[in-house]
C-alpha positions in Angstrom: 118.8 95.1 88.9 117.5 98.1 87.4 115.4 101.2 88.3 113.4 103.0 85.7 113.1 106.7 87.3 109.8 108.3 85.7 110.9 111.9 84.8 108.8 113.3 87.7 111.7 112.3 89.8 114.6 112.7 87.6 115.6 115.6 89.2 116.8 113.7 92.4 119.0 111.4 90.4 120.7 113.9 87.9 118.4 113.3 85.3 119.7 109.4 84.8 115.9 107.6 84.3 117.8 104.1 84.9 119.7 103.2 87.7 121.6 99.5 88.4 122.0 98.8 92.2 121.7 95.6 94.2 119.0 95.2 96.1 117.3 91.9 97.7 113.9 93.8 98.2 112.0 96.7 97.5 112.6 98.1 100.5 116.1 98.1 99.9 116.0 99.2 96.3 114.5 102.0 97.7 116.7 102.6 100.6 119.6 102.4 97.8 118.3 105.2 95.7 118.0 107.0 99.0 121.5 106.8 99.7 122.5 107.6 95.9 119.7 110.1 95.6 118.7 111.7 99.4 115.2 112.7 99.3 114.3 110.4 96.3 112.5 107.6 99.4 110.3 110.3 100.7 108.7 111.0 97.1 107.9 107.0 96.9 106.8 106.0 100.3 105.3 107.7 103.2 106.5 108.2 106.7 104.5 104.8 107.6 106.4 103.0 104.7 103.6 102.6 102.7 103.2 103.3 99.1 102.2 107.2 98.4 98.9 107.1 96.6 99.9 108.3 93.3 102.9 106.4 93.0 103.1 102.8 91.5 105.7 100.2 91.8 106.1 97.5 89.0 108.8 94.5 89.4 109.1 93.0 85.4 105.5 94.8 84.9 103.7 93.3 88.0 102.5 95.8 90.3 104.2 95.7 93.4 102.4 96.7 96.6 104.4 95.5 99.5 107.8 96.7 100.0 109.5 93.0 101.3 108.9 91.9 97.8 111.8 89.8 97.2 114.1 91.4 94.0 117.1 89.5 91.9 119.6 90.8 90.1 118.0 90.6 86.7 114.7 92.2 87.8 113.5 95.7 86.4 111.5 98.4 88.7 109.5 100.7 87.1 108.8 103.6 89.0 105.3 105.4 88.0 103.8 108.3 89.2 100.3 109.2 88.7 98.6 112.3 87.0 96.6 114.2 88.3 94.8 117.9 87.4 92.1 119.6 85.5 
């Protein structure tokens, strides 16, 4: 599958904004970028492994809100963070 990286985050993955990995949920997709990109989890999900609030998770441009959504190999997660500011 692959991971669209918004640019907010492209700094943890060496500026690459898509990523292939093999993941059978979210949660692992996004315990697989961890392990590519350490630090890159913490920015997407809290401590209680929910969602942060300005991020938003879209599996072939569904939103995604719970993290045992169940991925194939020919999906596509795009990875969107929020603006914010005045």
């Amino acid at each position: 599958m692959t991971v669209h990286l918004p640019s907010a985050l492209r700094s943890y993955s060496a500026q690459q904004s898509a990523i292939e990995i093999n993941a059978s949920t979210l949660a692992d997709a996004l315990t697989e970028l961890d392990r590519r990109f350490p630090g890159i989890r913490f920015r997407i999900v809290t401590e209680q492994d929910t969602v942060r609030p300005h991020i938003r998770l879209f599996v072939n441009e569904r939103q995604a809100f719970d993290l045992q959504t169940a991925l194939r190999h020919d999906d596509e997660l795009h990875i969107v963070c929020a603006l914010s500011g005045g």
